[in-house]
C-alpha positions as MATLAB code, in Angstrom:
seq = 'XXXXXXXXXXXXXXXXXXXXXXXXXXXXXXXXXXXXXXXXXXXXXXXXXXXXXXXXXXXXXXXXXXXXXXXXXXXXXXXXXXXXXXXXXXXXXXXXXXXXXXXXXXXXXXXXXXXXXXXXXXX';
ca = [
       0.000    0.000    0.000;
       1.474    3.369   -1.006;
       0.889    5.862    1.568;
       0.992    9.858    0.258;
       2.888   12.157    2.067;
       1.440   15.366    0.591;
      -1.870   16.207   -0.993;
       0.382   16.473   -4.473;
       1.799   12.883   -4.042;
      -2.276   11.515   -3.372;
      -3.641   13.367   -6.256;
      -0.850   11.848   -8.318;
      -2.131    8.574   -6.967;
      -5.434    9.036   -7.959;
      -4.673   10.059  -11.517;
      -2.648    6.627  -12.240;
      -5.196    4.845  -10.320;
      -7.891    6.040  -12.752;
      -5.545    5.699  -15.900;
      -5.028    1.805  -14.633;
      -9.167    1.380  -14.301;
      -9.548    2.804  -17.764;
      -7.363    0.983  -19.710;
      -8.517   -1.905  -17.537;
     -12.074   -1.342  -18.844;
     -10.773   -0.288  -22.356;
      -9.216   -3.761  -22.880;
      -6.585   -4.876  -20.336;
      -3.297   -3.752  -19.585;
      -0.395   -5.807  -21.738;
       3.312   -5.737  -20.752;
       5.171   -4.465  -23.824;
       8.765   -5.422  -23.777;
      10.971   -2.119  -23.814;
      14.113   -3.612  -25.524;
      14.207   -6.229  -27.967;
      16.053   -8.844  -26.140;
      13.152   -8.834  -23.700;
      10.985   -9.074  -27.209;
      12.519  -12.180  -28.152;
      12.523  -13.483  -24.226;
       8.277  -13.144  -24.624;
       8.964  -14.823  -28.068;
       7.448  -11.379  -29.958;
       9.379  -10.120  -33.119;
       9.377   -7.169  -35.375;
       5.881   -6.707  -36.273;
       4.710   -5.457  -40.335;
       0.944   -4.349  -40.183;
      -0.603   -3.921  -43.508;
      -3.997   -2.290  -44.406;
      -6.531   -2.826  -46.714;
      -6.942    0.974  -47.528;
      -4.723    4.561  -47.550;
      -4.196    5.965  -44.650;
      -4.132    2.951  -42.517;
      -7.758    2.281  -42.946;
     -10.007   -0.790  -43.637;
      -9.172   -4.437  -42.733;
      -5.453   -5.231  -41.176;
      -3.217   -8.153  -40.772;
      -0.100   -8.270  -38.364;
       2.471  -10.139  -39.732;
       5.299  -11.093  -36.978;
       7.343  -14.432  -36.332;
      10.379  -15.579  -38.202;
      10.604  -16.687  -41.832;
       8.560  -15.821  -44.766;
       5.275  -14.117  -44.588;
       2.618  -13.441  -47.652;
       1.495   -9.912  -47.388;
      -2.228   -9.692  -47.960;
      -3.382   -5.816  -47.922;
      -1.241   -3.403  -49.784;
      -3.149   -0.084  -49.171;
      -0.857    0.861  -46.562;
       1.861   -0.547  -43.539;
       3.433    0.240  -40.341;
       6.349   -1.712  -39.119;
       7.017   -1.831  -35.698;
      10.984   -3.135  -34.649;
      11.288   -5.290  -32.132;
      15.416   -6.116  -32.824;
      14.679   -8.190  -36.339;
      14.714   -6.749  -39.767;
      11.939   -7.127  -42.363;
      13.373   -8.057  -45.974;
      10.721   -6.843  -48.415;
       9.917   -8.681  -51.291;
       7.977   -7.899  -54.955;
       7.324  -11.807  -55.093;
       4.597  -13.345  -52.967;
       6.744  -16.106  -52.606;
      10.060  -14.682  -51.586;
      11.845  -16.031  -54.763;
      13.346  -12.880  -55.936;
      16.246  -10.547  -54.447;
      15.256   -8.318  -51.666;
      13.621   -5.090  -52.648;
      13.775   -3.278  -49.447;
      15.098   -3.710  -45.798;
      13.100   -2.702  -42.835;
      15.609   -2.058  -39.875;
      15.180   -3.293  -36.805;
      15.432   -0.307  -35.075;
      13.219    2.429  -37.061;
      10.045    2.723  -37.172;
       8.661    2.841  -40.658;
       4.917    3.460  -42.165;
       3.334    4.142  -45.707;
       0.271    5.792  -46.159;
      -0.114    5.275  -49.713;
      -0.454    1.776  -51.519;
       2.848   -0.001  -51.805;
       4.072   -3.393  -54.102;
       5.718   -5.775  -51.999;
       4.213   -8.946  -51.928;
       5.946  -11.094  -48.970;
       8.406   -9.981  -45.942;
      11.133  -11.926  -44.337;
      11.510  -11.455  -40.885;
      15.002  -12.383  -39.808;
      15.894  -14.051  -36.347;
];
């Protein structure tokens, strides 16, 4: 039990404690993983979200775990680095040399429609 010592320290209190009951009530609270060797200790990689329209809009599919991925939407992506890169490919199967590489340290997004086809994730 956390016992305030000032009427600034107990306000404080009761502004977390409301942020923790609405995000409770909003969906849970999830432990993200600040670095990525704690990614890889919850088993989560670098994560490639694509959308079904501009502007990150419509349906999605994340795309994470190692090896070769399809990519179904093409209207737009976010990648989200979690200490693996993303090799992008124009072939849905992978088969051709790699296009572009997602770092696994920088954030990267498209609002626009893009090509690729498939994504390696390396581990």
């Amino acid at each position: 039990m956390i016992i305030p010592r000032t009427a600034q320290q107990a306000t404080s209190i009761r502004r977390v404690a409301a942020a923790l009951a609405a995000a409770a009530a909003i969906g849970g609270l999830t432990a993200v993983p600040a670095t990525a060797t704690e990614s890889r200790a919850y088993g989560m990689t670098s994560s490639f979200v694509a959308y079904e329209g501009t502007s990150f809009s419509g349906r999605s599919a994340d795309i994470n775990g190692c090896g070769q991925h399809a990519i179904p939407f093409h209207g737009s992506y976010k990648w989200i680095p979690r200490g693996q890169d993303g090799r992008m490919h124009n072939a849905a199967d992978g088969r051709d040399p790699v296009h572009t590489v997602l770092r696994s340290n920088r954030d990267a997004e498209m609002s626009t429609p893009f090509g690729w086809q498939s994504i390696y994730i390396v581990c």
